[in-house]
N, C-alpha and C positions, 0 to 999 in steps of 0.2 A: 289658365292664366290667373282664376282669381287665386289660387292656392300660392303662387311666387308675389302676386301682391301682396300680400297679408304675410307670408317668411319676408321678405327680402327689402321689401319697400320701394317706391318706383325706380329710384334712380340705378335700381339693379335690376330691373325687367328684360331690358335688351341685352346688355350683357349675358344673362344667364341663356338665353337662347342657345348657345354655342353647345351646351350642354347635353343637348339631343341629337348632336348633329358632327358624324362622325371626323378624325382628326384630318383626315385629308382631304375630306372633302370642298370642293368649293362651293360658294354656298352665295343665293341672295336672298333678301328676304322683304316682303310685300307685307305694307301695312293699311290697312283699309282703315283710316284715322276722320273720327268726326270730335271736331273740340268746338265749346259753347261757354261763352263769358260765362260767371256765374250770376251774378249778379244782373244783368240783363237777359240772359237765357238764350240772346242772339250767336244762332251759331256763326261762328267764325269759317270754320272750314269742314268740307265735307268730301276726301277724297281719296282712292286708292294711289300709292306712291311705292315705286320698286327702287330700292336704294341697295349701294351694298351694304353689308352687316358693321356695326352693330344696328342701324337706324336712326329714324330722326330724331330730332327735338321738339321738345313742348316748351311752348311760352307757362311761363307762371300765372296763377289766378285763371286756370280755365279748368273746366270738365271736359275729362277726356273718354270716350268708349271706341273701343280699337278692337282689332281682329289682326291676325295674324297666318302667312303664307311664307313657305319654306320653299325653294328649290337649293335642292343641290346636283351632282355629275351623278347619285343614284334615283332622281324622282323628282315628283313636286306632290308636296302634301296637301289637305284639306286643309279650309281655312279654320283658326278655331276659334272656340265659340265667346262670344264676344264678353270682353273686361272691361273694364269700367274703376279711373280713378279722381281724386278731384283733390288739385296742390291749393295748401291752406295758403293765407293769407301771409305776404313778404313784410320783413322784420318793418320795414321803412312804412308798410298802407296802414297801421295799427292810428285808429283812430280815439282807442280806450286810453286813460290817462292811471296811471299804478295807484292804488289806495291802501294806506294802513287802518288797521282798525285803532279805536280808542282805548290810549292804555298809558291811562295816568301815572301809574306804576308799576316795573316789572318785576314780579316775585324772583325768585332764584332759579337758578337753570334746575330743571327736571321738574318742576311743580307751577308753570305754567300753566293755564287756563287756553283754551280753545278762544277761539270767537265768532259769534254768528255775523254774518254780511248779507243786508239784502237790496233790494231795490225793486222799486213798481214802474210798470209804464203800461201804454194802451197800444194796443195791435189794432187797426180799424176793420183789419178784415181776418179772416184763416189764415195763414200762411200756405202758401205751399210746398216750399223749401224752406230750412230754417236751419243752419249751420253755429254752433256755441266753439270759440275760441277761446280756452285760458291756461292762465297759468299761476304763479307764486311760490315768493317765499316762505319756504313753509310747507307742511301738505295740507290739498285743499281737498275738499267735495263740495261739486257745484250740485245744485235744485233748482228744478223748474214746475214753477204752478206743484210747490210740496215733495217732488218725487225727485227721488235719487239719480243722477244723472251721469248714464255707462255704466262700466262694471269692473274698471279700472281702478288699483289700490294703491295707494302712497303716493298719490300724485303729484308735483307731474315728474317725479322721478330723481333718483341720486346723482349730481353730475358734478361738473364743475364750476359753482353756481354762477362765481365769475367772470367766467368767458361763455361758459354753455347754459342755457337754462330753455327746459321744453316744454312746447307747446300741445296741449289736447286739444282733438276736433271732435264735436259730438254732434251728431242729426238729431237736433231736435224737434224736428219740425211735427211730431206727434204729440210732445207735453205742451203745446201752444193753444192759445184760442183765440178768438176775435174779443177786445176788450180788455181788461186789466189784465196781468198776466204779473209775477214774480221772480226774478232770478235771488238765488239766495246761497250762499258759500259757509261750510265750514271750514275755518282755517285754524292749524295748529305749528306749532315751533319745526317738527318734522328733522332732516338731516341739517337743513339750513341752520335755525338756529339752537336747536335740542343739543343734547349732548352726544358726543360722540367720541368713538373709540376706549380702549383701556382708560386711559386717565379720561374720561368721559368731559372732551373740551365742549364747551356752550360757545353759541357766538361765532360760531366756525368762520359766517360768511357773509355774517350782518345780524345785527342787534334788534331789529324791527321784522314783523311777519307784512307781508303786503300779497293783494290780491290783484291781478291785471285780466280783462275776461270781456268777452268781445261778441254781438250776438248781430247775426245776419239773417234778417230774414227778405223774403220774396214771393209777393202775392200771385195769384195766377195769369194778372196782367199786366205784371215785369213790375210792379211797386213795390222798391225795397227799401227797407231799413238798416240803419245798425244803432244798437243800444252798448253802451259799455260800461264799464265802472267809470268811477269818476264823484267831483265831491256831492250829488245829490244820494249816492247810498248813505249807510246808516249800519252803526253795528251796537253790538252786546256779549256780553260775557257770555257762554254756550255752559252746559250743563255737564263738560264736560271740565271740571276743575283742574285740571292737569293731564298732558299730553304729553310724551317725552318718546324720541323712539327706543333708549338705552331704560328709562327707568318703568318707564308704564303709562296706564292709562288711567284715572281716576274719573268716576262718573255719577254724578247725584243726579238722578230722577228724581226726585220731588221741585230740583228748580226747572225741568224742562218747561220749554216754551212751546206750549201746544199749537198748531200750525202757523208757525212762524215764519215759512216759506212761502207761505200760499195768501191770495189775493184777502183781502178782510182785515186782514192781522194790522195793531194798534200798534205802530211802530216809533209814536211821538217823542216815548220816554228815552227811547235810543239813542246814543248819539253819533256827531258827526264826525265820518271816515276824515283821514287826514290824504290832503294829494300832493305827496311828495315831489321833490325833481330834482335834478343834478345827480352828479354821483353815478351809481351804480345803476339803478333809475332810468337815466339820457345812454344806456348800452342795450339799445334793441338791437344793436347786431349780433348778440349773443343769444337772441330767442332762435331757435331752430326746433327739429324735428328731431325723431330716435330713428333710428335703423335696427332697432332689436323691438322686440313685441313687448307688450306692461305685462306689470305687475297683478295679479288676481289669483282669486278666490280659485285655488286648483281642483282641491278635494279636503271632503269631513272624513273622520275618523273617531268610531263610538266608542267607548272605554270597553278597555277586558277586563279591567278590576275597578271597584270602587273600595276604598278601605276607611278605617278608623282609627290610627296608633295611638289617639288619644282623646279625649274629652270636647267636643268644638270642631274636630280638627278631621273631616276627610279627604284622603289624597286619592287624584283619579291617575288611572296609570293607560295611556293607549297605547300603548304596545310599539311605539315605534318613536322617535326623535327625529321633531319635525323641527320648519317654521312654520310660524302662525299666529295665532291666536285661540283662546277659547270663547265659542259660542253657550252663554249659559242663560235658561230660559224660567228656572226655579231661584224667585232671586228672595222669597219671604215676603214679609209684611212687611206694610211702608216704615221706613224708617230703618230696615236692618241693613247691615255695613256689613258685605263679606269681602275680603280680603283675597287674592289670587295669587298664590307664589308658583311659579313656572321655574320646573328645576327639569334635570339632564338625570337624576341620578337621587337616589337611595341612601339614607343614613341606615345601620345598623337597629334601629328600632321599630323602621318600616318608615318613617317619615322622610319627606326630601331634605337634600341637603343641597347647598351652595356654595358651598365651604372653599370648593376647586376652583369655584369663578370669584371671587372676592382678589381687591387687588389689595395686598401689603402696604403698610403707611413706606417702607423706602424704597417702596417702586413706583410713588406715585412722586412728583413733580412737589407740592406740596407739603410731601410729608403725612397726609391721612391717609386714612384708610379708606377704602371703597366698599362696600357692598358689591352685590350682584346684579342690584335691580331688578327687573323683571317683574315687577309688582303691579297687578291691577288689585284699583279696589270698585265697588260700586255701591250705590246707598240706592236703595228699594223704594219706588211710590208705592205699591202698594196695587199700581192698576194691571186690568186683566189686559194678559197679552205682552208685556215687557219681556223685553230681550238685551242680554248684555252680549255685546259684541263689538269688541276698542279696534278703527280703523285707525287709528293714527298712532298704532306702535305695533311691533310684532317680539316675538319670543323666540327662543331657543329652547325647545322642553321635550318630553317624553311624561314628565309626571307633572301634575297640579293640584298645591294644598290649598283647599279651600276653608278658610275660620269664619266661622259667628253664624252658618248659617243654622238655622233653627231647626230643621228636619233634616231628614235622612235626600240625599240626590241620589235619583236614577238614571240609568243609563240613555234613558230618553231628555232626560234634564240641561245634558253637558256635552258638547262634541268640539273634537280641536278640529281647527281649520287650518287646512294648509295653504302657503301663500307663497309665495314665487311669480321670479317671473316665465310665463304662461309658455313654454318652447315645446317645440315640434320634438315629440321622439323619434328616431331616427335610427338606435342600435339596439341589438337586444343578445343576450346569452343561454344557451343552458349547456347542462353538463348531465351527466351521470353520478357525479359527487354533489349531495345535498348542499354540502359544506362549501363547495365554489360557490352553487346558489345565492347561498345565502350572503356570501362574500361580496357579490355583484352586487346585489340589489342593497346592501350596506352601503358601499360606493355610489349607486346613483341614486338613495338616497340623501346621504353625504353632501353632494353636488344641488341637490332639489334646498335641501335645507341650507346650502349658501351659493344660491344663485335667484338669488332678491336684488331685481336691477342692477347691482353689480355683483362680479366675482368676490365672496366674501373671505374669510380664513375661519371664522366661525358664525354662528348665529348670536350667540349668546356675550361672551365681555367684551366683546371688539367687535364686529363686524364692519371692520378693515377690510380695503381691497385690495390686500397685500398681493404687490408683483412677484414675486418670488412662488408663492402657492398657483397664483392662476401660469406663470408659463411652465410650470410643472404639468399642472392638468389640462390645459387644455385642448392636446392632443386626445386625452380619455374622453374629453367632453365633446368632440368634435364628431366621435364613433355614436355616441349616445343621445348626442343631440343637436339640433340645430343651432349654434350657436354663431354663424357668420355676424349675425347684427348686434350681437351682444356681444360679440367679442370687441366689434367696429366702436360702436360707444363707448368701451371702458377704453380703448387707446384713442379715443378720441378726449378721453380725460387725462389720460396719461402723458399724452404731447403738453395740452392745456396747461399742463401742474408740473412740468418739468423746469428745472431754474433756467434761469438766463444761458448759465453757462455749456447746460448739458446734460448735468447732473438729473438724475432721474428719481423720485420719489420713492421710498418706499410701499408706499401706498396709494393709490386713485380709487376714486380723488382724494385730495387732502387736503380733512377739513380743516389742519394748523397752517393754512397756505396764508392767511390775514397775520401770522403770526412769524412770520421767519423771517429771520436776522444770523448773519453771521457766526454771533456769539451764541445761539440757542443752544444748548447741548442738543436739544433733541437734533437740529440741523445736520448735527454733525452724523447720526447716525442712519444717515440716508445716503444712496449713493454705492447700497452694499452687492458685490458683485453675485448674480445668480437671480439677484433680484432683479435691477436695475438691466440687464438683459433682459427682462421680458420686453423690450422697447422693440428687440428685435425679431427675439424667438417668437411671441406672439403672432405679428405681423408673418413672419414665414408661417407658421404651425397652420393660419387663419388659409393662407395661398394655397398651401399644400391641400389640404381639406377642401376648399370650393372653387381651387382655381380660378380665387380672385384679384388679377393682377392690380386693379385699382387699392387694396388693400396698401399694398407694397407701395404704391405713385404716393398715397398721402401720408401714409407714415415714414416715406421717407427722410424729412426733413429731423425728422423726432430721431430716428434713427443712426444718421451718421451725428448727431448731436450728441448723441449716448456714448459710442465709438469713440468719436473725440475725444470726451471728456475724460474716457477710463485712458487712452491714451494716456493723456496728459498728466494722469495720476501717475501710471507705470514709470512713465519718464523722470518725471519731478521727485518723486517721494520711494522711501527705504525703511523697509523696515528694521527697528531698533538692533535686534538681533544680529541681523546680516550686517549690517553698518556697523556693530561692533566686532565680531569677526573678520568680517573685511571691510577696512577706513577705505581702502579706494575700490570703489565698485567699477566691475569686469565690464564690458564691454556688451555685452547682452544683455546685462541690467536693464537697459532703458524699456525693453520691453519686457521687464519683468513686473508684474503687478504685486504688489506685497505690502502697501501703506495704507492706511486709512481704516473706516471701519467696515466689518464684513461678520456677515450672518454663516459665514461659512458652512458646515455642513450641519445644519440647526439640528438637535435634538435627536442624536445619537444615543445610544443606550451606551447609561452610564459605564465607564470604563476606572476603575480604580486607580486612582492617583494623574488621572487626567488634566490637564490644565485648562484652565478653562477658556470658553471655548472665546473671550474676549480678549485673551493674553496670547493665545494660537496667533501662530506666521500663516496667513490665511494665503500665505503667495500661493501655493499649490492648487487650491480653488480658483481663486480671481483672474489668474494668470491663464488658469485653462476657459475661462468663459472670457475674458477677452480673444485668444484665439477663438471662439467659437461663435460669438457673434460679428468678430471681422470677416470671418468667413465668408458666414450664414448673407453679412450685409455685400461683400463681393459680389456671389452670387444673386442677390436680389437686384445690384444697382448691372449685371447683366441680363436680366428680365425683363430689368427697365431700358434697355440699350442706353444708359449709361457706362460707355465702355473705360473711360477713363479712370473712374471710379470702380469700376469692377478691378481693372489692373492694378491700382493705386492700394486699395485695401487686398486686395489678396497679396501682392507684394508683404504690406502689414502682420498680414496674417500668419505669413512665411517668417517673418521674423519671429513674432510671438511665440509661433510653436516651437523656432531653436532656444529660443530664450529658457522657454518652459523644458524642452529636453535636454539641456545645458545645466540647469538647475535642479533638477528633480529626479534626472535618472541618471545612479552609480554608474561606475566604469563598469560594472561588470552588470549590467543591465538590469539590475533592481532599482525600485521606487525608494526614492529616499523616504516618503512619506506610506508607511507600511502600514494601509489600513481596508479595510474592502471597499469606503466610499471613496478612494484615491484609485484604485486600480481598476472601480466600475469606470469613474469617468476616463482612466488614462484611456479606456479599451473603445469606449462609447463617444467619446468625440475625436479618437483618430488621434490622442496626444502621441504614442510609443513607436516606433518605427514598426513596418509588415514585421522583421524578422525578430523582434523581439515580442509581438502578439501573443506568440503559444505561451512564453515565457510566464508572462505577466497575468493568463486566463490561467495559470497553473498556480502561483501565486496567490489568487483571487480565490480560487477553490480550496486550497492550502489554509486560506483563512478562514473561511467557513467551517472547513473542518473542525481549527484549530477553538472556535468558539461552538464546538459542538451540536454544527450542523445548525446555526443560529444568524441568522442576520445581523450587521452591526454598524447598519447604512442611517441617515439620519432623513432630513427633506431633500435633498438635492441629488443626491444619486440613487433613493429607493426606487422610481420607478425607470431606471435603468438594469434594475440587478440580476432581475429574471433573466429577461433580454439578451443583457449577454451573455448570461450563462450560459442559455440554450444557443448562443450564434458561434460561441469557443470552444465546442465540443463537451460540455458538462450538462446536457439536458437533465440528466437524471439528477443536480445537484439542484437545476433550479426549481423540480418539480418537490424535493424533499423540501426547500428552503419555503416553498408555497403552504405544503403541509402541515409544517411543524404546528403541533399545538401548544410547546409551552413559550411561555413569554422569553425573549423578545418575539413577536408574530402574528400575522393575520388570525390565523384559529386562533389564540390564544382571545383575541378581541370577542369573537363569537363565543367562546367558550364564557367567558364572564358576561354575555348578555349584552356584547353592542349591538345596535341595531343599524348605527352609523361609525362610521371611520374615525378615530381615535386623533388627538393633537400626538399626546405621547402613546411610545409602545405600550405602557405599563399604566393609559388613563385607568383602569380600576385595576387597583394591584392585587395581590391574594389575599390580602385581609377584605379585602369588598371596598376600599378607599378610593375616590376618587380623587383624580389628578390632571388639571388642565384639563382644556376644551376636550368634549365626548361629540363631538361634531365639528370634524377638522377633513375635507377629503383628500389633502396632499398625497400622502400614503394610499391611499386609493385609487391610484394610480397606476397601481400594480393590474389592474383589471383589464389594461390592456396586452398583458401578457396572454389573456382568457381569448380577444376577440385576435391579436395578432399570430399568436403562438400556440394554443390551442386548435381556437377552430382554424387559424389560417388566415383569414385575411388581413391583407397590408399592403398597404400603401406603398408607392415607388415616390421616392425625392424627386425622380427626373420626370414623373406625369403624374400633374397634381390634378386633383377632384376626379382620380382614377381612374383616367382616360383609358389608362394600361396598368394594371395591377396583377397582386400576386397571390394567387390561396395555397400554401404550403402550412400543414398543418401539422403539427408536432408532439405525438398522441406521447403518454405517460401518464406516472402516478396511478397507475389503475386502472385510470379512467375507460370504460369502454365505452363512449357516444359523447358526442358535442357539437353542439349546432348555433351558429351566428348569422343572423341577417345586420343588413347595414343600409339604409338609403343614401347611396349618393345623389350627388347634382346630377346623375343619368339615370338612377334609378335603382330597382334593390338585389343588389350584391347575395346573394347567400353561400353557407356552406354549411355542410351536414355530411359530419361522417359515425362508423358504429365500427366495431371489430365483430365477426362475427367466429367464432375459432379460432382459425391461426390466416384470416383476409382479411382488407381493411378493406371496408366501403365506403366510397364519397362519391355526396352528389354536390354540383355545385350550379348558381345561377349567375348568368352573367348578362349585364342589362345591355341593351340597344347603346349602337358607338361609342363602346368598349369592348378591352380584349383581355385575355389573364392568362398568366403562365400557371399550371396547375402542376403542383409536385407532389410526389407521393414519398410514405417514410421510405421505400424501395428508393428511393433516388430519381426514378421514373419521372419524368415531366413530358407534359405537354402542352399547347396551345389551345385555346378554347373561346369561339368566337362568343357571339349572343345567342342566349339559349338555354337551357338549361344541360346541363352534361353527366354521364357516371361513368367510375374509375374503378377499378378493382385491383390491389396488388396480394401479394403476400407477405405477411408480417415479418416474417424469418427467424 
């Protein structure tokens, strides 16, 4: 139990129970529950209770330790061994008052200054429990009595600051002592008010950094206290002269304040915190808690190369493209200023370059230009023991140019730290082709380097939580990783940050949410179909994967909002073209989606004389993900025994897709829109009638050919393409199409030295030039062709968190061996097969209450309870 504490977070404990215990079974389940105020230590209740499933309820503000008994119509289990949780403090008991630090005047967004916060008081005795509550705008690190407090990074995390903002709990009841004692905060600008995104907006979600933080303690004979913020702290400029999370971290040692968190320290000269109210301020109903696990310090990585292209100037190169930061412990003599440029990529004279992430003076709002950012600098005291190490930004990099420093660094000198947030591995692959290998672990790196509290699209010029990339992936992320609670968060931001009307964000959160108005341009280009679905597809992808129906209950409201509103786009608006061609629009129009703005099939490889893709009749797209999430939302508001609405949108749905097959497909059953990303999706979401299927998988192949065996799919249908290729009878097309090594294509990425997933197909072209994010894992996507079609395992739509699933695996390309494990919510999946001659051999595992259909290339299937199983056919 403590292992589903720490994944899932309480309020999913009982629920996930069901997971061990098989589908038909009936089932009760006995809780031997002792809860104990915490603050008085008086327990409340102390008692065995047999209820039916899912169990009971916990009052708030208690400690709970519990055990757990299962009967079902096969048994009764042992009880198990006893878990132990304790729910923080409700938005309403908060007795701390919010404080700003002193700031006569604020520099310009990106070259902010940090600020230290501290406060003194007396503990008369030890504690014996001691619990720390905080939060801010801003990211903070609390200190107690001088010491670092948790292990938690960018706290207290990315959300939507104005409806959500969360809460850290830390036991501190070890940094404590009888007598003086210090709480002490650094706080820096962070998502809140640092810069963010492309056009790098400041101010996202308020103009002021503030600290709220809250300290519980509890002697051994029930004497408690609380201390909080509030106007007797006291603050100061920190040593950290700028913090930003897009531009860097700037840090002078010679102005550090030597134990400034701890009991002694001359705090006179400081001044005094401001205690703000009203406003944003008086909304504690928006402090809450995360359901995905923090951000931290994953893993170091030592340099494989250190170099010198010139004078001043060495670049360290670690072999891979993370996030992070770099750790550097060679920093000179007092007074030296090295400078930190964090790049993705290689200029031709060995030096980094940034050239790819740089935004254009007419692409920015403005009118200037952007830089890359990504710059730390830091100025040397000079003392033994100094470490540079910027918590309050992180990087998108693989290489790092260091200037000014004075000696030569070693490999011991410099290590990049990787930073993410902290998830359970869950999937894994291999193959017999190095080059799949290497493919994989491209891709969850990709995924590692942007899954920093939220779903990102890069690490580096944007780290946007663009919808469009995460309902692409995270199905792949779902095989690979534990991603229920972090999925739950970013639509918990996505509902948040959605307009009034329904209309969905392009991004979550969204820091230009203080900034929308009708008139924006930028307003207008939100809303765009593929994206704006992930309202939906998410919320299913999240069910399917953990068989979490509450998923579906609370996103639903977010959900038919989404629905709606594209509705009412289809209805209402026409595009320019068709309205010129035809003044009186057909009768199926209403549901045809064709107006407004859409990302349509983003970043295809370029096509000669192509229009671009902002002048494109994006109906063909938009039209088909409206039918696909009325579906998708049918079937969920049937999950939910919502039947009315199940009828009501499927009905919807039914129309859309005549609308869509009335408009897009000739009389003689071709695609008016003749392209491989039109015929993936016609095949993949069920647009084209059963008997025109073969037609149209012939068609799709036809194209492939026709671009010489090349891919020419862009974000939206690349990680469909495999897929179908292998389910329409062209296995052999999609295993050449995986192979190809010259560009457009996966090898080709590896061939030029990615180490992660590519924005474009062509991020470094044949001259060695970089182009757009080199850390993008939409495209990467493809990887679930490795775990579903390769080795075989997959998921059934109609039994989610693979109650009953399928391993049929799809040998090709050469390949002779591949093997996939998978931990489900019952436990771990595997499969292994090898060719050995002219027999295939599989073995497979199938976990406790579950079942799987095992197929063989023979055709052969069979039934395979729990257990492990082997298969043998002949290859033919």
């Amino acid at each position: 139990m403590e292992h589903l504490d720490e994944a899932f977070g309480i309020e999913a404990i009982a629920p996930r129970l069901s997971w061990w215990l098989p589908a038909d079974a009936t089932r009760q389940v006995a809780y031997r529950i002792k809860t104990e105020d915490w603050d008085s230590g008086r327990v409340e209740s102390d008692r065995n209770v047999l209820v039916p499933y899912p169990g009971p309820e916990v009052d708030p503000g208690q400690r709970v330790v519990w055990q757990v008994k299962v009967w079902t119509d096969l048994g009764e289990s042992d009880w198990s061994e006893p878990s132990s949780w304790e729910s923080a403090i409700r938005p309403q008991d908060w007795r701390a008052a919010w404080i700003e630090p002193a700031e006569n005047e604020v520099p310009a967004a990106g070259r902010r200054p940090a600020h230290l916060l501290r406060h003194s008081f007396e503990l008369t005795e030890l504690p014996a429990r001691a619990r720390l509550y905080a939060t801010a705008h801003g990211d903070y690190e609390m200190f107690v009595n001088g010491v670092r407090v948790g292990d938690q990074e960018l706290t207290p995390g990315f959300t939507s600051y104005l409806s959500r903002l969360q809460v850290q709990t830390y036991d501190v009841t070890s940094l404590l002592r009888a007598g003086v004692n210090v709480l002490g905060a650094v706080l820096s600008d962070g998502r809140f008010r640092g810069c963010n995104g492309t056009q790098r907006i400041p101010d996202g979600f308020g103009t002021r950094t503030a600290l709220l933080a809250e300290l519980h303690t509890r002697s051994a004979d029930g004497y408690a206290q609380v201390i909080g913020t509030g106007p007797q702290w006291r603050s100061s400029v920190a040593e950290i002269t700028a913090a930003d999370p897009m531009e860097g971290q700037h840090v002078d040692f010679t102005r550090a304040l030597s134990r400034w968190s701890r009991p002694g320290f001359d705090d006179s000269a400081w001044e005094k915190v401001t205690v703000p109210t009203g406003g944003l301020y008086a909304l504690r109903d928006r402090l809450t808690t995360s359901p995905a696990p923090p951000v931290r310090r994953v893993e170091s990585l030592t340099p494989v190369s250190i170099t010198s292209p010139r004078f001043g100037v060495q670049v360290v190169d670690f072999g891979q493209n993370i996030n992070g930061w770099v750790r550097l412990s060679d920093l000179g003599p007092r007074g030296t200023e090295l400078t930190l440029v964090h790049a993705e990529a290689l200029a031709a004279d060995g030096d980094v370059t940034t050239d790819h992430l740089d935004l254009p003076a007419e692409n920015h709002d403005h009118g200037i230009a952007l830089k890359a950012g990504q710059r730390d600098r830091v100025v040397s005291s000079g003392r033994s023991g100094e470490v540079f190490e910027p918590r309050h930004t992180t990087h998108g990099f693989q290489f790092v140019r260091v200037e000014g420093h004075p000696g030569d660094i070693g490999a011991d000198d410099i290590e990049a730290v990787v930073v993410h947030t902290d998830l359970r591995r869950t999937g894994w692959f291999r193959c017999s082709d190095e080059r799949l290998n290497r493919l994989h672990e491209a891709a969850v790196w990709s995924f590692r380097g942007n899954a920093c509290d939220i779903p990102t699209d890069c690490p580096t010029r944007e780290r946007d939580g663009w919808t469009g990339d995460w309902q692409l992936f995270a199905p792949t992320a779902a095989f690979l990783y534990d991603v229920a609670g972090f999925s739950t968060k970013w639509l918990r931001d996505l509902a948040a940050d959605q307009w009034p009307d329904g209309k969905t964000a392009n991004i979550a959160p969204d820091h230009a949410i203080r900034r929308r108005t009708p008139e924006h341009r930028r307003a207008l280009l939100h809303g765009s179909a593929g994206w704006g679905d992930a309202a939906v597809i998410v919320p299913w992808e999240t069910y399917l994967a953990y068989d979490d129906v509450q998923i579906l209950a609370d996103q639903y409201d977010s959900m038919t909002r989404w629905v709606d509103w594209a509705a009412e786009q289809a209805r209402t608006g026409r595009h320019a073209d068709r309205a010129a061609a035809r003044p009186e629009p057909a009768a199926h129009e209403e549901f045809l989606w064709d107006s407004g703005f859409h990302w349509g099939e983003w970043l295809e490889p370029e096509q000669p004389g192509a229009t671009p893709f902002y002048l494109q009749d994006h109906g063909p797209v938009a039209t088909a993900y409206l039918h696909r999430s009325a579906r998708l939302l049918s079937r969920i508001a049937a999950v939910l025994g919502r039947l009315h609405d199940a009828a009501s949108y499927g009905r919807f749905a039914d129309r859309v897709l005549l609308a869509w097959r009335t408009e897009f497909i000739r009389p003689d059953g071709s695609l008016t829109l003749d392209t491989q990303a039109n015929h993936v999706r016609a095949l993949a979401f069920g647009l084209v009638p059963e008997e025109l299927r073969p037609r149209t998988a012939e068609r799709l192949a036809a194209l492939v050919h026709e671009a010489d065996t090349h891919l020419s799919t862009g974000f939206l249908a690349t990680p469909s393409l495999l897929p179908v290729l292998a389910e329409t009878g062209h296995l052999d097309i999609a295993y050449d199409l995986l192979f190809q090594d010259t560009s457009p294509s996966w090898m080709a990425m590896l061939e030029r030295g990615a180490t992660t997933v590519w924005e474009e197909w062509d991020g470094i072209d044949a001259d060695g030039v970089a182009h757009g994010s080199l850390n993008h894992y939409s495209k990467g996507a493809v990887i679930s062709f490795l775990h579903r079609h390769v080795a075989g395992i997959r998921l059934r739509e109609n039994s989610p968190g693979y109650r009953n699933f399928d391993i049929h695996p799809r040998p090709g390309g050469g390949l002779t061996w591949a093997e996939a494990q998978f931990d489900s919510v019952h436990g771990r999946i595997a499969a292994h097969w090898r060719i050995d001659a002219d027999r295939f051999l599989l073995t497979v595992a199938v976990p406790p209450g579950t079942s799987a259909t095992v197929t063989l290339p023979s055709g052969e299937s069979a039934e395979a309870g729990p257990g492990q199983h082997h298969y043998i056919c002949d290859m033919g």
